[in-house]
C-alpha positions, -999 to +999 in steps of 0.1 A: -751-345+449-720-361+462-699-328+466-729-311+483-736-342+509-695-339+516-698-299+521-733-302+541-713-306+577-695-269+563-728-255+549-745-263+582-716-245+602-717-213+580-755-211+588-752-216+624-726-191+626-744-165+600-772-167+627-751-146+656-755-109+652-720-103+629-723-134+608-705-152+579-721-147+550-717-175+522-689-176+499-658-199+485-632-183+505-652-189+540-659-225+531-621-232+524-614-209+561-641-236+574-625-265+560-588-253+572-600-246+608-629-274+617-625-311+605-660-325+596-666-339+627-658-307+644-680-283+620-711-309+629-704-305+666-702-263+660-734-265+636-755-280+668-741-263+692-767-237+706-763-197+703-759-191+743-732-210+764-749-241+780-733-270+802-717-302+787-747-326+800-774-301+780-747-304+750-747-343+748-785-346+751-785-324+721-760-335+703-767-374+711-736-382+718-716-398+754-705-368+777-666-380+778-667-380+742-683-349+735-657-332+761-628-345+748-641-331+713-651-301+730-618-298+745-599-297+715-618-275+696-615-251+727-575-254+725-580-246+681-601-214+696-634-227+675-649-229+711-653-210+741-654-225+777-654-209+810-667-219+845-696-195+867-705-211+900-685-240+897-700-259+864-685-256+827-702-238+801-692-240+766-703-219+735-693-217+697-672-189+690-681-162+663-665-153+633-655-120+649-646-114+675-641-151+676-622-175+657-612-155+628-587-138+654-578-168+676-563-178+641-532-152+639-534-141+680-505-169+682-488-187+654-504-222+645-475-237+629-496-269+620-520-245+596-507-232+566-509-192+577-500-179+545-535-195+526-553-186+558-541-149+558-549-146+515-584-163+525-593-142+555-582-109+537-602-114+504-631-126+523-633-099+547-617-065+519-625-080+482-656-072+483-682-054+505-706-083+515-686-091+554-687-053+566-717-043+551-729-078+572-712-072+602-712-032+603-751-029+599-775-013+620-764+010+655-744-013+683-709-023+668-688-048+688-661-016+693-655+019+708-627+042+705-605+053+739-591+085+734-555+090+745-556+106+778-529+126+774-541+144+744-575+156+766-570+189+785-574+191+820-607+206+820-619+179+805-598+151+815-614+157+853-649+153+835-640+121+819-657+087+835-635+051+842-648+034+813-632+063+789-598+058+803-577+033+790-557+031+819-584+031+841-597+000+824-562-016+827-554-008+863-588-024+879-584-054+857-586-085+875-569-104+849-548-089+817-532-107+792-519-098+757-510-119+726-502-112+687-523-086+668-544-111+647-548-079+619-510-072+619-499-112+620-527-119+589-510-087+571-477-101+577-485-136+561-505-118+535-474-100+521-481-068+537-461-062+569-469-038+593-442-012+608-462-009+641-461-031+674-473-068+672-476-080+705-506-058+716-540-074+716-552-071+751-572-092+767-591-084+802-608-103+832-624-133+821-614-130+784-580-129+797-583-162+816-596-179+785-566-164+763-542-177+787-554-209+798-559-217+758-524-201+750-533-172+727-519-148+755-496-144+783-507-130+814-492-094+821-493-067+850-513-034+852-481-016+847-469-038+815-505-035+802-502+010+804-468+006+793-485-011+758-509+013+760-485+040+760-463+026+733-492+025+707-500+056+714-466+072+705-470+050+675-502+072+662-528+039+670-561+041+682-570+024+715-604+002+704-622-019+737-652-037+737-679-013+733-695-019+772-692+002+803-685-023+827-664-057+824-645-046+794-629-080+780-605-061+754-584-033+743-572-032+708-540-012+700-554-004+658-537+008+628-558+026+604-535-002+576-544-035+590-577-032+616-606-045+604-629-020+619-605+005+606-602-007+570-641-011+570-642+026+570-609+028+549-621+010+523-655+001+522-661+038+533-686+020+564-684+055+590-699+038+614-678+009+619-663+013+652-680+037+678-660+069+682-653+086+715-668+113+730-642+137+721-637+157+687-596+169+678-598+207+667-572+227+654-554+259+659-555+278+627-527+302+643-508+277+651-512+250+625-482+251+603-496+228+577-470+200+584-492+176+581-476+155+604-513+146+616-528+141+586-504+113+578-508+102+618-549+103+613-559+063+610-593+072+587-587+100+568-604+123+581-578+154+575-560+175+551-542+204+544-561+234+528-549+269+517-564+300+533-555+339+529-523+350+519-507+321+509-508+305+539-523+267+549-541+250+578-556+214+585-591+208+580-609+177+600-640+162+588-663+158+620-681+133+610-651+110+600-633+119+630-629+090+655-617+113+684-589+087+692-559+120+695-536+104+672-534+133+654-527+153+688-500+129+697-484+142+663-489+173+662-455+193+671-467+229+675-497+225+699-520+237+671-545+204+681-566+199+707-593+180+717-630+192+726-662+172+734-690+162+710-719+181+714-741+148+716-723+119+742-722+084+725-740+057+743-721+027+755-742-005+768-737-011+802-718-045+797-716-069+767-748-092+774-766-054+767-746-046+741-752-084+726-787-081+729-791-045+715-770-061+687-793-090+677-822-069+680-808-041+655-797-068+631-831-087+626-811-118+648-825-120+681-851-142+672-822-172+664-810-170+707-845-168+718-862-200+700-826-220+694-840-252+700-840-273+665-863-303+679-886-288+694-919-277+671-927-246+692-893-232+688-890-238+655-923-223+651-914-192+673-884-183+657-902-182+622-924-163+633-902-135+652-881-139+622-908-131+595-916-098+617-878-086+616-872-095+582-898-069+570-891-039+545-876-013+570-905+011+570-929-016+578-908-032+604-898+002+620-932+005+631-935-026+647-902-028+665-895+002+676-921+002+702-913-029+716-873-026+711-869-005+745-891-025+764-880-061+745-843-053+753-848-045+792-865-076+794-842-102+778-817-081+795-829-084+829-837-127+822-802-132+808-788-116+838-810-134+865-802-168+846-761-161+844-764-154+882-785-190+888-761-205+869 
């Protein structure tokens, strides 16, 4: 009894944070990540804290506790990357950050040298790869947290004039109102893991208000437009896959991914999860005339999703798998004899207009929504509400298709259109 009342301030944290819609399922090694990254008084604070950003005096009448305080706890916390804070219309809103994208990457976006990285990195990498329990968690259901950019140079001209802003990576980057970019948390864990990536480490790219959080926190440095194309640019000649926030407007990232160290990537690498990461709306095809079965692309492909097979007469081509395929043109990019090119998918992938959408569409498809709509843990009602929403999404799938599926369209424009009035009052 005594080791469980000394854990409870961790088990409570674990299932506040299992309630957003990628979670953290229970186990050893996400305790000990917990315990690393929170002190006890900290993981109580993040266990209360409520799952939509709300202002510090709503905070301290939840929490009980003085404003100054709770801000100067909040405050540090914020600096550790546990916590979130950012001002609309003057006030200060704070919120709990996720596992992913959340903390788990604040940990390796800059180097703590007050944590011991190299425990962290083994503890972060078993929890995430050992097993299949993490992706299968936080790679269920449609809306993923990421999209695939294909490299623009790769598309032909035809199509390239077809292509809309929010598929252009430097499109993204140039109307920016704030860029900054810090360490690759995949590549920086690998590296204290054991396994060192060859590819570029300063990369992760953060935009607009993400960007401002990065760099007021220090876990990146504010760059240009051109600096922020010029990264772009180098990971592409280095075969990676360009990976933003899966949105249409107000894109807060850009991810420069290698198929070795990504976690979206390795989901589908090793746990086999297809649909990890979003692909773009472009397909590579190849040249059979031209193909000269180098396989220079199949090595460049970050998923696997080509090889070399013989045809007639002795000869060889490269076969792609479609439905692998993540239409990023790494592959292109390798290709020396202009056998590849790229074509668009018959069906267009839909993108959420911005991240409250996609956030919303996320909770929904993952039985979750019901923990930000009744998120208030004295009051009866709530409590009462979010049973009972939860109860209805935690049927068997055939039985809760039924139900949800006529009010999902409907359900989603709504909360959409409320969360959007109320971040605009704010």
């Amino acid at each position: 009894m005594g080791h469980l009342a000394m854990q409870k301030p961790y088990l409570d944290l674990q299932q506040r944070l299992h309630k957003n819609p990628i979670g953290a399922p229970a186990a050893e090694e996400l305790f000990e990540i917990l315990r690393l990254r929170f002190t006890e008084e900290e993981a109580q604070i993040g266990a209360r804290l409520p799952m939509t950003p709300a202002p510090l005096e709503t905070l301290a009448r939840r929490l009980g506790q003085e404003p100054e305080r709770l801000e100067a706890a909040l405050e540090r916390m914020a600096e550790k990357g546990l916590v979130l804070d950012f001002r609309t219309n003057g006030k200060l809103f704070y919120m709990l950050a996720p596992t992913v994208i959340g903390f788990f990457e604040f940990t390796f976006m800059r180097l703590h040298k007050e944590l011991p990285n190299k425990k962290l990195a083994d503890l972060l990498s078993a929890y995430m790869f050992d097993d299949r329990t993490f992706s299968d968690n936080a790679f269920r259901a449609e809306t993923q947290i990421g999209r695939v950019i294909a490299h623009e140079k790769t598309l032909p001209d035809d199509v390239r004039s077809e292509i809309l802003p929010y598929e252009q990576a430097t499109e993204i980057l140039k109307t920016a109102k704030l860029r900054a970019v810090g360490l690759c948390y995949c590549r920086h864990k690998a590296m204290h893991h054991g396994n060192p990536c060859k590819k570029p480490m300063e990369t992760c790219t953060t935009l607009n208000g993400s960007a401002d959080w990065a760099i007021r926190r220090g876990f990146g440095r504010e760059i240009s437009a051109e600096e922020a194309i010029e990264i772009a640019a180098l990971t592409r000649d280095n075969y990676m896959v360009h990976i933003a926030d899966n949105v249409k407007n107000d894109v807060s990232f850009i991810c420069h991914c290698c198929g070795c160290c990504c976690g979206m990537l390795k989901a589908i690498n090793v746990h086999g999860i297809q649909t990890a990461v979003h692909t773009s709306n472009f397909l590579a095809t190849v040249d059979d005339d031209k193909c000269k079965a180098c396989a220079r692309c199949v090595k460049a492909c970050p998923v696997m999703a080509m090889e070399v097979v013989p045809l007639k007469f002795g000869t060889a081509s490269v076969r792609i798998d479609e439905e692998l395929c993540l239409g990023c043109g790494a592959c292109n990019v390798a290709c020396k004899n202009n056998a590849l090119s790229m074509k668009a998918r018959a069906k267009r992938v839909f993108t959420p207009e911005d991240n409250i959408e996609r956030l919303i569409r996320s909770a929904v498809e993952r039985g979750t929504v019901h923990h930000m709509l009744f998120d208030d843990p004295d009051s009866v009602s709530s409590r009462s509400m979010n049973r009972a929403l939860g109860a209805l999404l935690a049927l068997p799938v055939t039985k809760r298709l039924l139900a949800v599926d006529q009010i999902k369209s409907t359900f989603v424009r709504t909360i959409v259109a409320g969360a959007k009035k109320q971040a605009a009052d704010a």
